[in-house]
C-alpha positions as CSV (number, residue, x, y, z in Angstrom):
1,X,0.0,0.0,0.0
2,X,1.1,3.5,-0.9
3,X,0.0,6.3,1.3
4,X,0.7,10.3,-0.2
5,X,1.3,11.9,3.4
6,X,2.2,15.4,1.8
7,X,3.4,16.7,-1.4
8,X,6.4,14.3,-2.4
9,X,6.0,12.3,1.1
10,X,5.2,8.9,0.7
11,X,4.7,6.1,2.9
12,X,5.5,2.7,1.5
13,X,3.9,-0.1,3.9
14,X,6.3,-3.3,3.9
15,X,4.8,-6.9,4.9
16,X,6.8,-8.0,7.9
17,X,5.5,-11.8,7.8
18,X,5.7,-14.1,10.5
19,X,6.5,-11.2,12.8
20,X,4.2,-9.5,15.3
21,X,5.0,-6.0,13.8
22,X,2.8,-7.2,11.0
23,X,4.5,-3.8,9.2
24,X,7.4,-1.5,8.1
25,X,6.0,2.3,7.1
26,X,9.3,3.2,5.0
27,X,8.7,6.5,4.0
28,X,10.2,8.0,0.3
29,X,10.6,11.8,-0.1
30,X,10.8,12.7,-4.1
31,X,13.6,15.6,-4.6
32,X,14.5,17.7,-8.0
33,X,17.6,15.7,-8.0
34,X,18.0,13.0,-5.6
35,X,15.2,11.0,-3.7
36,X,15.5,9.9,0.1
37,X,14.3,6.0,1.1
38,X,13.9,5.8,5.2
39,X,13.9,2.0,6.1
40,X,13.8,-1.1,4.1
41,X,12.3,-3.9,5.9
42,X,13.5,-7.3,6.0
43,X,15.7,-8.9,3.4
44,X,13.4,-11.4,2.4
45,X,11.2,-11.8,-0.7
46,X,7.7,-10.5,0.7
47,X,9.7,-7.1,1.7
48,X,11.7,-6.8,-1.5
49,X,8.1,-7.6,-3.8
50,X,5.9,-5.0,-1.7
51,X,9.5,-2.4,-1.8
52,X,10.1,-2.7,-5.3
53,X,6.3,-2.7,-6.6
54,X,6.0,0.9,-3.9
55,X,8.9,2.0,-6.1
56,X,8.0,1.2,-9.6
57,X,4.5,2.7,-8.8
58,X,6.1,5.9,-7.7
59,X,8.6,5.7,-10.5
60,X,11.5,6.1,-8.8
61,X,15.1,5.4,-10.2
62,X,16.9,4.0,-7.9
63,X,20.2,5.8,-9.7
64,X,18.7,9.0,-8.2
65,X,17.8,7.5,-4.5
66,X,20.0,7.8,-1.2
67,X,18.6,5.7,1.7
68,X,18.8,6.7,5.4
69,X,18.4,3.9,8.0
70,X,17.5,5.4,11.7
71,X,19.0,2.1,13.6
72,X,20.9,-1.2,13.4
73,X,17.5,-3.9,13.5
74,X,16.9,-5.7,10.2
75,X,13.7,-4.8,9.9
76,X,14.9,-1.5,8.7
77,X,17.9,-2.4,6.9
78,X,17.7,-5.9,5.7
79,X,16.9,-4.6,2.5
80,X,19.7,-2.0,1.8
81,X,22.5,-4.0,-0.4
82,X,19.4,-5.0,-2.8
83,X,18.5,-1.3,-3.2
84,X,21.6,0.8,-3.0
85,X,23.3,1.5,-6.7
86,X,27.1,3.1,-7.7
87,X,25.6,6.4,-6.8
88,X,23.7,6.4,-3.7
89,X,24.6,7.5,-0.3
90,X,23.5,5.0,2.7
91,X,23.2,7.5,5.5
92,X,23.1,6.0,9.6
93,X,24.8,7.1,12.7
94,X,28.0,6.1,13.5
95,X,27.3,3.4,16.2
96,X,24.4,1.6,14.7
97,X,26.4,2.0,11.6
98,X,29.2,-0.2,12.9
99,X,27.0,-3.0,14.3
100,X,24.9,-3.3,11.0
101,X,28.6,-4.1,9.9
102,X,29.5,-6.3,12.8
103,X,26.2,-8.4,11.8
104,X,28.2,-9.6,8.6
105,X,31.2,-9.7,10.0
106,X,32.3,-13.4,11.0
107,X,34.6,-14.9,14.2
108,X,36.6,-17.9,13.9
109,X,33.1,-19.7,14.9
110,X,31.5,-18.7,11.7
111,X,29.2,-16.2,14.1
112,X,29.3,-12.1,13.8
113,X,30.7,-10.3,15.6
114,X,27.4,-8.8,16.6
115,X,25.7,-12.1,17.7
116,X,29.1,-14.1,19.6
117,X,28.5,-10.7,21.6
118,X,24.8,-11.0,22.3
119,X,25.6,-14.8,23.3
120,X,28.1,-13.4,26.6
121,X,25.4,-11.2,27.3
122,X,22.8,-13.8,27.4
123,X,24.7,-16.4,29.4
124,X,25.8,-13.0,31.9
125,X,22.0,-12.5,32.9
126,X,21.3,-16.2,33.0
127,X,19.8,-17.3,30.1
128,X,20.1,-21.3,29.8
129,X,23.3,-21.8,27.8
130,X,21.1,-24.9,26.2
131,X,18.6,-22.2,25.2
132,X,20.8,-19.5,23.7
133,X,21.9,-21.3,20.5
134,X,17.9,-21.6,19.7
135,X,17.6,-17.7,20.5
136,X,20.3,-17.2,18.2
137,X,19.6,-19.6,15.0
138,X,16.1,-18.0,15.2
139,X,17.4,-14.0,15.6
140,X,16.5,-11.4,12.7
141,X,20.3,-10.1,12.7
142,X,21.6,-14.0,11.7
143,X,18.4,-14.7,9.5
144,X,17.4,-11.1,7.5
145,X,20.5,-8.6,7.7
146,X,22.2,-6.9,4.6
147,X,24.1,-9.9,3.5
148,X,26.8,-7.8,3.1
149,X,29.1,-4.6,4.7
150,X,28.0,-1.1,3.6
151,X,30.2,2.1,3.3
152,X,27.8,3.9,5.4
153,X,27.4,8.2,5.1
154,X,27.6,8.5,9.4
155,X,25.3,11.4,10.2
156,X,25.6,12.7,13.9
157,X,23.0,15.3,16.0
158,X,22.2,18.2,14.2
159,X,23.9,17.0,10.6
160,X,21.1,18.0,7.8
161,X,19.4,15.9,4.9
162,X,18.0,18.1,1.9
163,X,15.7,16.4,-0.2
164,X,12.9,18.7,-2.7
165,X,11.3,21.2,-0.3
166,X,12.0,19.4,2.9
167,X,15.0,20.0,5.2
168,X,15.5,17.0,7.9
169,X,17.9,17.4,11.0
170,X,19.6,14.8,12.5
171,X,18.2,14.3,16.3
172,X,20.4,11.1,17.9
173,X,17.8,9.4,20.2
174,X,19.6,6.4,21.5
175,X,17.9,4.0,24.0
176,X,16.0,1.3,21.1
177,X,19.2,0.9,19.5
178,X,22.5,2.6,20.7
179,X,22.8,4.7,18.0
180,X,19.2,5.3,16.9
181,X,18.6,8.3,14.3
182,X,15.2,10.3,13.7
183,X,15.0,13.2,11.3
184,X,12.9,16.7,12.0
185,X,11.9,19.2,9.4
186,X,12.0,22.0,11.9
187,X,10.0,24.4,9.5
188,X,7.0,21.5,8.6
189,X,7.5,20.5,12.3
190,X,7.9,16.8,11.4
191,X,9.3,14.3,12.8
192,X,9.9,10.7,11.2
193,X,10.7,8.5,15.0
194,X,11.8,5.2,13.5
195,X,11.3,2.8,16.3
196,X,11.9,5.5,19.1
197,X,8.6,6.7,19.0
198,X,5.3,4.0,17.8
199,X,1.8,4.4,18.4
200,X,0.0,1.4,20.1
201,X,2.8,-0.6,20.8
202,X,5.9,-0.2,22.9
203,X,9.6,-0.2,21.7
204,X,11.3,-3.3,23.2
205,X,14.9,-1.3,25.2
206,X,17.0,-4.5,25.3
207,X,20.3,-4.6,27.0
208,X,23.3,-4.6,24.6
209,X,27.5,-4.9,25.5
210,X,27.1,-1.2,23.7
211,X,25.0,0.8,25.7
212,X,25.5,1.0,29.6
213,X,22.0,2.0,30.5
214,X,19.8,1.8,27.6
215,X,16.1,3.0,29.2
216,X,18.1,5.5,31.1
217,X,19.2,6.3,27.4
218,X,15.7,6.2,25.9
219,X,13.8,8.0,28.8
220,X,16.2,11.2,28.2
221,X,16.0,10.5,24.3
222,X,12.0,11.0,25.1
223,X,12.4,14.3,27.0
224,X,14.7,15.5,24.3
225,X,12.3,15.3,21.9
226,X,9.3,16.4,24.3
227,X,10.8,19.9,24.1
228,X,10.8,20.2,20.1
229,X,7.6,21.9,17.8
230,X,6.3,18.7,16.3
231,X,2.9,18.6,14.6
232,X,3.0,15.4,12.8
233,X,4.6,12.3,13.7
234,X,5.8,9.1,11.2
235,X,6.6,6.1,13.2
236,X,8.3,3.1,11.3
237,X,5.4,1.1,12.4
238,X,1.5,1.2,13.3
239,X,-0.4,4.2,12.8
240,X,0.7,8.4,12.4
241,X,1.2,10.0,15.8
242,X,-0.9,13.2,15.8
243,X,-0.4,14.2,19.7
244,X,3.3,13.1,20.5
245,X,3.3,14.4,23.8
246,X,0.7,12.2,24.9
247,X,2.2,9.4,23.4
248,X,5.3,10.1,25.3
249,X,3.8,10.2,29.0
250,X,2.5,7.2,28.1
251,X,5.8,5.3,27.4
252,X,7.0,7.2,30.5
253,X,4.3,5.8,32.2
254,X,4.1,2.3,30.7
255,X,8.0,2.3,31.9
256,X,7.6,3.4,35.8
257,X,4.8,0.9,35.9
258,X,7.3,-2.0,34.8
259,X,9.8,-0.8,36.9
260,X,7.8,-0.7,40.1
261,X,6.9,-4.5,38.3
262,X,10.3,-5.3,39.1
263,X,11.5,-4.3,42.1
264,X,8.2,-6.7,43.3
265,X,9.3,-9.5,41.7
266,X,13.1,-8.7,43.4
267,X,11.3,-8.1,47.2
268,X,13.1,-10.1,49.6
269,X,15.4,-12.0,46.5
270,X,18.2,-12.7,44.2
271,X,17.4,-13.0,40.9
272,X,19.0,-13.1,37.2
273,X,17.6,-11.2,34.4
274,X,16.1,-14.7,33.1
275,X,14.3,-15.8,36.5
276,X,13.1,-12.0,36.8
277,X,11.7,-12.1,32.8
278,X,9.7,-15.0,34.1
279,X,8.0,-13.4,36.8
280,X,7.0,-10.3,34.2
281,X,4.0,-9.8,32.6
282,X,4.1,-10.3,28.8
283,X,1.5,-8.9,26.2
284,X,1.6,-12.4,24.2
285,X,-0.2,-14.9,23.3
286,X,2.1,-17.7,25.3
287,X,0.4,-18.9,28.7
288,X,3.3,-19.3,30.5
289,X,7.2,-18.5,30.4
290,X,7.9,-22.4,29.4
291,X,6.2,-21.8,26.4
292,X,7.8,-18.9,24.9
293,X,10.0,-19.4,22.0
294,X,13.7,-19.2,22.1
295,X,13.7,-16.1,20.9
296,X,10.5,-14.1,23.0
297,X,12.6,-15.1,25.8
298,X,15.6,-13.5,24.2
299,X,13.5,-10.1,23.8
300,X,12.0,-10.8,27.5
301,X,15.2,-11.3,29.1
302,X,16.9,-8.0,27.8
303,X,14.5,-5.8,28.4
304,X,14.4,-7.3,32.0
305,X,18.2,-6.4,32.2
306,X,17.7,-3.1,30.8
307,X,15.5,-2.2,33.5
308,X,17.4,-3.9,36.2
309,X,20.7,-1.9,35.3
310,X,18.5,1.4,35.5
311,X,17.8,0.4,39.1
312,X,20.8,0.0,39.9
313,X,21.7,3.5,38.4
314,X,19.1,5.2,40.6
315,X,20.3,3.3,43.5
316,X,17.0,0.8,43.8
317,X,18.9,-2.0,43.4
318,X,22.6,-3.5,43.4
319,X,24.1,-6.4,40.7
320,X,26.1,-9.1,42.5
321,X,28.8,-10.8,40.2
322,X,28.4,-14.6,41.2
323,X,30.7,-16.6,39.5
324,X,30.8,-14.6,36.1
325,X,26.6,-14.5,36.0
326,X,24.8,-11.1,37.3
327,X,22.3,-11.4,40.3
328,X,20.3,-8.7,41.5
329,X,18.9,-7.3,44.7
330,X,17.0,-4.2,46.4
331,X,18.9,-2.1,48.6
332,X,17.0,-2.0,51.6
């Protein structure tokens, strides 16, 4: 489906199948002389079919087309070495940048470099080591990433994008991913949130070797952009975000809640990031922790970390290394 948003703003809706985002909004911006493709979705056949019927329907040369991808997930860049020519420009911050690069980049065990690291991070917060390997296999980064390494335009806070009669500034909103990009067209007061900001559902803020406090990261990423002129808001999934600022008190809120969640479950205990996932509640279909997949419990058990670490940064609760694995506790 094809959406006209504005004059020369477009959004492209991508199939995401098998996968509970159901969709990718990519968004194309027609210039005089070059064009400007946000997002990709996955590289599999239903994205590239949907991407490249969008594209002929628009009639847009691909010769004349830079891309900008606002973070590292494949979902928004799994289709980027099947769309980038001789003459575009890939534009992404410098951090997500590397780790889209990292994903194709292999050890001596035939793993990137991206996912050996997420398997020391699962084993540190006590995922089962039998269980990891599943998570892995079955992770979007191994399955649906670029294929190959990209000489990425790195774009920082307050670079600018010109494209036809729109002018985008770089805001760097890290906290989803560690390096995760938005653009604002200060004058149209838009602003095109990637995964930062979403409308009905709630970015997942996982715990990664390359972020020390992710939510901590995202919660000031939200105030940041709380204090801009913003009339109209393009996610990278779901619906078009007409009253920001509500929807940001709401992922305020929808975070103090789970953090109160946790410090419940920790009352009186030790805990791992694993055993603490398992006592969370879960918007999914699964009726209990034993029958999440592999990779749900991946999801589950990083975003568990991610809020236990912010704890411990406000003093709420304190990480015991035992024996290489994190436990956690309140500070009473």
């Amino acid at each position: 489906m094809i959406e006209e948003i504005l004059p020369n703003l477009y959004r492209i809706e991508i199939p995401l199948p098998r996968n509970p985002l159901k969709y990718l909004n990519s968004y194309l911006i027609k210039g005089r002389e070059r064009n400007l493709l946000i997002d990709t979705g996955f590289n599999q056949e239903e994205c590239k079919t949907a991407m490249f019927e969008g594209l002929g329907k628009l009639e847009v040369n691909l010769e004349e087309t830079d891309l900008f991808v606002t973070h590292l997930h494949a979902d928004h860049t799994g289709l980027v070495s099947a769309l980038v020519t001789d003459n575009s420009k890939v534009y992404c911050g410098e951090i997500d940048a590397n780790l889209i690069n990292r994903c194709v980049s292999s050890n001596c065990c035939g793993l990137s470099h991206f996912l050996s690291e997420m398997h020391e991070i699962l084993a540190l917060h006590g995922f089962p080591l039998q269980e990891i390997d599943n998570a892995i296999q079955e992770h979007p980064a191994r399955k649906q990433n670029i294929g190959r390494k990209q000489d990425f335009s790195i774009v920082k806070e307050n670079d600018t994008i010109e494209v036809g009669d729109y002018i985008f500034k770089c805001v760097e909103t890290p906290g989803h991913s560690p390096g995760h990009m938005c653009l604002y067209e200060t004058k149209k007061e838009i602003l095109i949130s990637g995964d930062h900001i979403l409308d009905e559902i709630t970015p997942i803020i996982k715990i990664t070797k390359w972020a020390s406090d992710p939510l901590g990261d995202f919660l000031n990423s939200l105030d940041k952009i709380y204090q801009m002129e913003i009339s109209l808001t393009l996610p990278a999934h779901r619906r078009i975000i007409k009253n920001i600022y509500q929807r940001i008190y709401e992922l305020k809120l929808h975070h103090e809640s789970r953090l109160n969640e946790v410090l419940s479950i920790l009352d009186n205990c030790k805990m791992n990031a694993y055993q603490v996932a398992s006592k969370m509640t879960w918007d999914v279909k699964y009726t209990s922790w034993e029958r999440f997949p592999a990779t749900q419990k991946y999801f589950a058990t990083t975003e568990a970390a991610s809020h236990l670490i912010y704890l411990c940064n406000i003093n709420k609760v304190r990480k015991i290394d035992s024996e290489g694995k994190l436990l956690f506790e309140l500070i009473n």
